[in-house]
N, C-alpha and C positions, 0 to 999 in steps of 0.2 A: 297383473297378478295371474297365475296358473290356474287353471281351473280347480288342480288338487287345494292349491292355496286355499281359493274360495270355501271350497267344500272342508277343510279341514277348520277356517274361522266360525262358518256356520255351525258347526259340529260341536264347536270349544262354546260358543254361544247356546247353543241346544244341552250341553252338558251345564256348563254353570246355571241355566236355569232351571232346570231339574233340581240342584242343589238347593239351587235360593228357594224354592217353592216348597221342598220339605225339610224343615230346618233336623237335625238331626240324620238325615239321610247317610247308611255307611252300603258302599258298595264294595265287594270286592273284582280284580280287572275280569273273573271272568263274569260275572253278574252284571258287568259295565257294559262286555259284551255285547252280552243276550239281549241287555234294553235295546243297546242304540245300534245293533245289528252290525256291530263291525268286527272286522279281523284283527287277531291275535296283535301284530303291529302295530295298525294304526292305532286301536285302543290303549295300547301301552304309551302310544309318542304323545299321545293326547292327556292322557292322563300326568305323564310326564309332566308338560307344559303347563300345567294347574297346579303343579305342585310345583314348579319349579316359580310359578307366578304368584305362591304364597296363597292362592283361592282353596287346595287343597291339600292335606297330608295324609299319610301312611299308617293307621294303627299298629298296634304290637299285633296285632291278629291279620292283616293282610287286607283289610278294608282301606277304603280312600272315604276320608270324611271332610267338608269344609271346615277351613278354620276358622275358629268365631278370633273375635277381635277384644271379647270383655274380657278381660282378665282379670283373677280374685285380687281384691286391697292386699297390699303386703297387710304382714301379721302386727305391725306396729298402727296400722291404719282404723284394724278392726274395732267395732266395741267389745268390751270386756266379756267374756262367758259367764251368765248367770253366777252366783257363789263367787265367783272373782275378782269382784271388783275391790280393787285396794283405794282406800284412806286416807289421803295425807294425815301424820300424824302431828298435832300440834303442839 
């Protein structure tokens, strides 16, 4: 493995754990930047790579946020909304 190699897994590991550690956490790439002190490129190829790895996505607003995994019950799954619940009629 290439030294950049090295340095660029350490880095995708240094990133994803930032994420895991504050759930919620949105960065955008140039505030990705400033944290982990790298260039305009590498930061993009890396970011890239997390989101290409499904770990993170893209908001409508230009932040990189983890994706979480829970996703809402479909609307058949849910329980009723208060006042809504229907009766079999006998």
């Amino acid at each position: 493995m290439m030294p950049d190699q090295i340095h660029g897994e350490e880095m995708l590991l240094r990133m994803k754990g930032e994420f895991l550690e504050m759930p919620g956490l949105r960065l955008t790439e140039a505030q990705a930047r400033r944290l982990w002190g790298l260039d305009a490129d590498s930061c993009g190829a890396l970011l890239r790579e997390l989101v290409y790895a499904n770990f993170l996505f893209l908001t409508h607003n230009g932040a990189f946020m983890r994706v979480e995994h829970a996703m809402p019950a479909p609307v058949a799954l849910r329980p009723p909304a208060p006042g809504n619940v229907a009766f079999p009629s006998a």
